[in-house]
Each structure stands twice: as C-alpha cells, then as structure tokens.
C-alpha positions in Angstrom: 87.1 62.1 74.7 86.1 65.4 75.7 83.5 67.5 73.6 86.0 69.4 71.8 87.7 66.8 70.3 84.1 64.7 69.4 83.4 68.3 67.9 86.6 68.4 65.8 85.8 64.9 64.2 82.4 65.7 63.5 83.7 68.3 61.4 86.1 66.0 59.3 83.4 64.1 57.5 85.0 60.8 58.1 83.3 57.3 57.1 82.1 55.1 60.0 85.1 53.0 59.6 87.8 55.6 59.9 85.4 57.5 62.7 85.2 54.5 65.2 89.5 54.0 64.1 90.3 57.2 65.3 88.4 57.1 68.6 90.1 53.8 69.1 93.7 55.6 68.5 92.3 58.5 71.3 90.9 55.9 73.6 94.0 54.5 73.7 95.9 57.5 74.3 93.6 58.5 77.4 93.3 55.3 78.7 97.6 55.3 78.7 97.7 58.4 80.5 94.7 57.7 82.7 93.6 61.5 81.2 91.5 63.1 78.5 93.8 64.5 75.3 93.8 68.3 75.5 94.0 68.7 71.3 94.1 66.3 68.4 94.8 66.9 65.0 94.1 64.4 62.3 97.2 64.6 59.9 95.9 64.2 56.0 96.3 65.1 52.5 94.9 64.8 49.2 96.5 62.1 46.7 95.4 62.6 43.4 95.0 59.4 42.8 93.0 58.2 45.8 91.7 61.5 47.3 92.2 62.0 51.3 94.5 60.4 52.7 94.8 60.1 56.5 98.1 60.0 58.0 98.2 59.9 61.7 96.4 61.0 64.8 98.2 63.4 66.4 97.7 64.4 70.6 99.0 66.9 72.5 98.5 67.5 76.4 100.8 70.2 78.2 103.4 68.2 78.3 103.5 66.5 75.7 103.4 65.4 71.4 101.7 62.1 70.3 101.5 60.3 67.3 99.6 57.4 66.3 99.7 56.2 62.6 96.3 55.2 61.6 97.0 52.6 59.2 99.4 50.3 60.1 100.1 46.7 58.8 102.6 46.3 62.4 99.5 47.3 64.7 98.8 50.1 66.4 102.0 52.4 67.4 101.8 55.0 70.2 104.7 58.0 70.2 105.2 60.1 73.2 107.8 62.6 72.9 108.5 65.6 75.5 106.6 68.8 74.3 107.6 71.6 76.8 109.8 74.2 75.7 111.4 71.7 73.6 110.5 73.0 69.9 113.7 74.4 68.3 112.4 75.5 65.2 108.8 75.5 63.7 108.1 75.8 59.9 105.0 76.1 58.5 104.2 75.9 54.6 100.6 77.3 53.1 99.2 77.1 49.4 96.0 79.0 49.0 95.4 79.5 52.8 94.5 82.1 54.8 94.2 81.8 58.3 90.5 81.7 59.4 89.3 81.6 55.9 90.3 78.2 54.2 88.6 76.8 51.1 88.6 73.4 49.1 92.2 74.1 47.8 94.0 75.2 50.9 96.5 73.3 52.1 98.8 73.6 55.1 102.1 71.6 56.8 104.0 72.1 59.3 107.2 70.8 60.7 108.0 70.8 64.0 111.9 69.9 65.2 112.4 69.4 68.6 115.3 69.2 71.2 116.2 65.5 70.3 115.9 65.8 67.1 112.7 64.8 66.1 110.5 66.2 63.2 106.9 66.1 63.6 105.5 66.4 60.1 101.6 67.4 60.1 99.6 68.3 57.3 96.1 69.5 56.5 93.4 70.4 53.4 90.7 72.3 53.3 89.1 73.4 56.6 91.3 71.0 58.4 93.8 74.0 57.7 92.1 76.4 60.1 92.2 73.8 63.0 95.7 72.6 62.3 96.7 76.4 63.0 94.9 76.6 65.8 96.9 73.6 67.3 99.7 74.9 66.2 99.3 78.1 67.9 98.4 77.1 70.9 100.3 73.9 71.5 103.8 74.7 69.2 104.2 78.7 69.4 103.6 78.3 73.1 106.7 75.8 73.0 109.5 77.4 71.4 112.7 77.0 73.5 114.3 79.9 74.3 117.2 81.0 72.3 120.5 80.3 74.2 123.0 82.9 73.7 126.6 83.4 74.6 126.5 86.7 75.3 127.3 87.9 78.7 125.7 91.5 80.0 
C-alpha cells in the first residue's frame, strides 16, 4: 500500500477492526494485479440510526474502477470494470459542501455510468468529501468519453 493511501486511512478515524478490513480488501487488490492501487476511496455515509456506515472500498489505477464491499455475509467480492475513457456521464450531488472546505455536515455522492452500463455509486461525509472530490477529479473527469457526434465537417 503506498504512503498515500496509508495517509488517506489515517485520516478516516477508523476502529482497529475496520482498519486491518480495509487493508485486507487493498492487499487483495494489489496482490491481484501484482501492483500498488494508484487511489482509494472508502465509500460511507451516516445512518441516523447507527452513525457511519461503510460501504465499499473503492480502487482505481489508470485503467481501471474497483470495488470491494466491505461487509459481506458471501465473502469477499472483487469488481474490476474498464475505467479509460469509458465514463458517459458523471453526476455529482453536494449538501453543505464546499470543495476544499468541508465540515461535520457535508456530504457528497457521486454517480458514475459507464460505457456498459454500469453505475458506480460513491458517497462521502465530512472531510471524506474533500478526498472523494479529489478522486473524482482526477480519476472520473479525466475519463469522460468523448461525445460522438454525427455531424460531418
């Protein structure tokens, strides 16, 4: 896991428990593709009946979108999907969030829906906002598909 990543999951707070589950779910990852993850973002939200709630570990390299639930009653599940130039549309949804600046309340999803079809729902509270846009910046904004157009010039 490289430094970046421990750095990221410092910053979550997580118990021991969840901490040492989540490496496990990167571990995996890198160990699949013989290769260090080049973002994650740990998908959450807060239930008001049992606080935060973590969803799924989600891993992007250049080429491509992971996910990895992180609790599952099946065992452990490993997506891969094709991430290059293969986002269609991108929609992002904010309450009380400013990019850069988030606080307790700020919250922040995104959808992603890409060339087969797929949605990759992510979602993010608190200061998880600020790294969930900078993800999605760099890894989804960078991987629009072009528009095709029937337009001859």
């Amino acid at each position: 896991m490289n430094a970046r990543v421990a750095t990221y999951l410092d910053s979550l707070g997580l118990t021991e428990a969840m901490r040492f589950r989540i490496e496990s779910l990167i571990t995996n990852y890198e160990e699949l593709l013989d290769d260090e993850l080049g973002d994650v973002i740990l998908s959450e939200y807060i239930s008001d009946d049992v606080g935060r709630v973590f969803e799924s570990v989600w891993a992007f390299t250049d080429d491509l979108i992971m996910e990895a639930p992180v609790a599952s009653d099946e065992g452990d599940q490993f997506d891969f999907v094709p991430l290059r130039r293969s986002v269609r549309h991108w929609v992002i949804k904010a309450k009380d969030y400013r990019r850069g600046a988030a606080e307790d309340t700020s919250r922040l999803s995104m959808e992603v829906w890409l060339a087969d079809e797929r949605v990759a729902r992510l979602r993010a509270s608190g200061r998880n906002c600020d790294h969930l846009m900078t993800v999605g910046r760099a890894r989804i904004l960078q991987n629009l598909a072009p528009l095709a157009s029937g337009d001859a010039d």
